[in-house]
N, C-alpha and C positions, 0 to 999 in steps of 0.2 A: 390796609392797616397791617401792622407788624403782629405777628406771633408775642406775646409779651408775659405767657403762663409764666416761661424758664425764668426769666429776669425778675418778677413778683418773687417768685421761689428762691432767688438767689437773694433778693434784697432783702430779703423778711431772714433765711432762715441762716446765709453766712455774714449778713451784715447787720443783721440786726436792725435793719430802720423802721421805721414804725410807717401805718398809711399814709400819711400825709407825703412824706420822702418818697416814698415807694410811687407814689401817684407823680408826683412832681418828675421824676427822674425816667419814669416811664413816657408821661409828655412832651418831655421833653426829648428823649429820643424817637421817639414819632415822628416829630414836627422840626427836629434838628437845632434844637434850642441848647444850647449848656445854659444847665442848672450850675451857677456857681456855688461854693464851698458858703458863704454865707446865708447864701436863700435858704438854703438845708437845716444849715444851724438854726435861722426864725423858722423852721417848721418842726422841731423837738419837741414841743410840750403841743402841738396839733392834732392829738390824738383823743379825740373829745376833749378837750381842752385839758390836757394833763390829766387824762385818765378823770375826769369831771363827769365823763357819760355825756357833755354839750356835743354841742356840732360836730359831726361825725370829720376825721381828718381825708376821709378818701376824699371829701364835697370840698374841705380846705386847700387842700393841696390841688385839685383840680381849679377851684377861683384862683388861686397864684397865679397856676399857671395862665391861667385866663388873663392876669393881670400885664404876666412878662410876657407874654406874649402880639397882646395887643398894644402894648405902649411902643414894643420894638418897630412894630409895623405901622405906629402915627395915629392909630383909630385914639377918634375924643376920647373922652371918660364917660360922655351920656351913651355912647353905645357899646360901651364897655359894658355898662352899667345892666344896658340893655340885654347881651348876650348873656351876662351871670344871672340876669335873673330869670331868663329862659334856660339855663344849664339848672338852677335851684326848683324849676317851675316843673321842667322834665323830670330830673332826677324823684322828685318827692312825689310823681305821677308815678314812675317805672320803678322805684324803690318802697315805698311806701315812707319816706322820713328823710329828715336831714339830721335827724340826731342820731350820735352814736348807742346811744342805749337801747336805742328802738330798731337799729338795723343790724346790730350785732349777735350771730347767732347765741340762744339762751341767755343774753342778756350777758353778765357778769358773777363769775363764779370763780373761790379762791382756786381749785382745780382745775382752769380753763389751760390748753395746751397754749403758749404762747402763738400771736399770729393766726388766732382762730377767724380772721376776717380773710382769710386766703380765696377762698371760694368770690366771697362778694367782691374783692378789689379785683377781681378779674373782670366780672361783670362790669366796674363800675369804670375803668379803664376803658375798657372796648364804647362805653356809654361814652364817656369824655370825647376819645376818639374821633364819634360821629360827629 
């Protein structure tokens, strides 16, 4: 598995992408996938669903890639289906949540430093990974 803290760091804090991006673009160079320029764009509001506090985007962006990645490689949709939901089954065993409100350090506060999910997407990265 690749070193991936620098590049979390780089994407969050000179480009700005939110986790979902961040996650997608990280799997993607793992696994040697380009993320193209539009997969990025449908993951912009994936960040609890537009900042909603819903389904956290580290877990979004990780089923994406679950999704381009397995289609590229042939596997059906039933065991597609299967792996995400052993990624969503782990995840909320080794995370406690799939939602962003609940895994987000203190929750949501007008003072929160942007990218205050740094710590976690690195965890959750290295988890994808596996």
């Amino acid at each position: 598995m690749s070193d991936h803290n620098e590049l979390i760091h780089h994407l969050y804090h000179d480009k700005d992408y939110n986790c979902a991006i961040t996650t997608l673009i990280c799997l993607g160079k793992e696994f040697g996938v380009e993320i193209n320029q539009q997969v990025l764009d449908s993951a912009i509001c994936l960040n609890g669903g537009g900042r909603f506090r819903g389904q956290c985007g580290l877990v979004e962006g990780a089923l994406m890639f679950i999704g381009i990645y397995a289609t590229a490689r042939g596997m059906k949709k039933k065991d597609m289906m299967k792996i995400a939901y052993g990624f969503c089954e782990g995840f909320t065993a080794r995370f406690g949540s799939l939602l962003c409100r609940d895994l987000r350090p203190g929750g949501f506060q007008k003072d929160d430093p942007k990218h205050l999910c740094e710590p976690l997407t690195k965890d959750t990265v290295a988890y994808a990974v596996e």
